[in-house]
DRENDO-1510 file (C-alpha; in Angstrom, 1 decimal, always signed):
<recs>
REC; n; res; u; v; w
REC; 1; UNK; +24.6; -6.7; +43.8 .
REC; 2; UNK; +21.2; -7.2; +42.7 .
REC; 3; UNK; +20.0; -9.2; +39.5 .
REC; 4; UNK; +18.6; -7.0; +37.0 .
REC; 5; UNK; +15.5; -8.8; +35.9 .
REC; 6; UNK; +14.8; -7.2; +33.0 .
REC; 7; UNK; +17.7; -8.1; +31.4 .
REC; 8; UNK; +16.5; -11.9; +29.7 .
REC; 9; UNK; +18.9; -14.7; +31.2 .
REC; 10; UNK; +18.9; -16.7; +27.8 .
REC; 11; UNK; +20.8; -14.3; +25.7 .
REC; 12; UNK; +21.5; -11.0; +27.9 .
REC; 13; UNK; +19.7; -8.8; +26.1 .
REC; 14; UNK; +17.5; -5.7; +27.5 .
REC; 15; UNK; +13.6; -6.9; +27.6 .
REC; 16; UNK; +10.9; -4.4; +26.1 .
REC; 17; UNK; +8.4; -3.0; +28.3 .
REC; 18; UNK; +5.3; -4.9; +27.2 .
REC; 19; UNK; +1.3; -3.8; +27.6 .
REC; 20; UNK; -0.8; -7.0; +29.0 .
REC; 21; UNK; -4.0; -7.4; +27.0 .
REC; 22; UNK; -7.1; -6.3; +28.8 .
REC; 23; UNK; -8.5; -8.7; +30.8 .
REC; 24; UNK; -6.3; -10.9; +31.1 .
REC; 25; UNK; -4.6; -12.3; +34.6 .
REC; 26; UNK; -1.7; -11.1; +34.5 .
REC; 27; UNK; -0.6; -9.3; +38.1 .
REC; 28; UNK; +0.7; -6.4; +36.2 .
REC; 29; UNK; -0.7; -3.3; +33.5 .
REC; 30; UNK; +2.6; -4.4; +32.0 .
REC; 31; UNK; +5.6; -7.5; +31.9 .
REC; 32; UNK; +9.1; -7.4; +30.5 .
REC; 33; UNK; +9.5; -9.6; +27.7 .
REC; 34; UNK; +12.5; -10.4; +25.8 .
REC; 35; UNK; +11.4; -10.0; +21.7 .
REC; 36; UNK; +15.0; -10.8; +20.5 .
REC; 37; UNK; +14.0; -13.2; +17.5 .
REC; 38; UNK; +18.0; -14.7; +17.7 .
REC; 39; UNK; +17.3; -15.8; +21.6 .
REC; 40; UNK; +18.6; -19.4; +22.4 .
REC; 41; UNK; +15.4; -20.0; +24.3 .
REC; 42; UNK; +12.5; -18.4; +22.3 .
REC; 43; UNK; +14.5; -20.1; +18.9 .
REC; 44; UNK; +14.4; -23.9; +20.8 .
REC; 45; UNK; +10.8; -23.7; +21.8 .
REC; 46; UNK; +10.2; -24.0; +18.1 .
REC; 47; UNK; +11.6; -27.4; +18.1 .
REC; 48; UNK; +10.2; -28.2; +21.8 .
REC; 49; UNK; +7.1; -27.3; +21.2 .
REC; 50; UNK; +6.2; -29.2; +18.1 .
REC; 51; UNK; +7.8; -32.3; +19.2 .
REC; 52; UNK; +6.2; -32.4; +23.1 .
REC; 53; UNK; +2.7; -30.5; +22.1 .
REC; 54; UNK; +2.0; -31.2; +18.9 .
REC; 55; UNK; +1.9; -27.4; +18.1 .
REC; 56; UNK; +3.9; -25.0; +16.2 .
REC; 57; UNK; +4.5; -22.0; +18.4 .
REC; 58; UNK; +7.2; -21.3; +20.9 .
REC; 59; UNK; +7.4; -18.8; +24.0 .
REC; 60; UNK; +9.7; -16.1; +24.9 .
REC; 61; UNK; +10.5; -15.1; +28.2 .
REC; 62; UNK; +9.4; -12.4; +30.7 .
REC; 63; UNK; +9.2; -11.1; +33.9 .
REC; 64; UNK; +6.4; -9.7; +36.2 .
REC; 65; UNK; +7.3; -6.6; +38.0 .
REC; 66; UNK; +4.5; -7.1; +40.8 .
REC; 67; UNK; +4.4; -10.9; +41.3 .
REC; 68; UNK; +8.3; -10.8; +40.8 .
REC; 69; UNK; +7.9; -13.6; +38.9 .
REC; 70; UNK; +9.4; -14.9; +35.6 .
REC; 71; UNK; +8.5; -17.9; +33.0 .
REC; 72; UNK; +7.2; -18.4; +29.4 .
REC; 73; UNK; +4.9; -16.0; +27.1 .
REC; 74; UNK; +3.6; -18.2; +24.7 .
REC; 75; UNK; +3.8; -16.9; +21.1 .
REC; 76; UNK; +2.4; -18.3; +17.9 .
REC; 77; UNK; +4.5; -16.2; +15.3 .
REC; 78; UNK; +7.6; -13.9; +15.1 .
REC; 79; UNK; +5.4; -10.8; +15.1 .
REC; 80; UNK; +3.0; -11.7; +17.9 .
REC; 81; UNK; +2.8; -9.5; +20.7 .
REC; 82; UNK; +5.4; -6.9; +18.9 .
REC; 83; UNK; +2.4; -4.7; +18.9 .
REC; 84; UNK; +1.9; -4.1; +22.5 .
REC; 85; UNK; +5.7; -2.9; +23.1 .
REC; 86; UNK; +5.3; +0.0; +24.8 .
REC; 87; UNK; +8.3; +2.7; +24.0 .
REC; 88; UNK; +10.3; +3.5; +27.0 .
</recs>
């Protein structure tokens, strides 16, 4: 059976189909990134964040469909990046 990667691994929810920003390096026109504010792993970067960086943001996680890769977004508020979700 094969792993759905768009489903995030931190709290099982269904990632949103998210639009890249131009020019950026990203592999993909678009990643899957999991925007649940109540994840376990976006809600502890908070805390991991400030305390190893200094820095009050967090990340959330996502998944490139080309490189097949998955890892950190890196956000600086609830909101950020909500406006790129692109409706499925």
């Amino acid at each position: 059976m094969q792993e759905d990667k768009t489903i995030c691994p931190h709290c099982g929810k269904k990632m949103s189909k998210w639009r890249t920003p131009p020019f950026s390096t990203w592999s993909s026109e678009f990643l899957y990134v999991c925007f649940n504010d109540e994840c376990p792993y976006y809600v502890r970067g908070w805390k991991h964040m400030e305390g190893s960086m200094q820095h009050k943001c967090s990340y959330r996680h996502r998944y490139d469909p080309v490189a097949g890769t998955t890892g950190p977004l890196p956000v600086c508020s609830d909101d950020a990046g909500k406006m790129d979700i692109i409706e499925e």
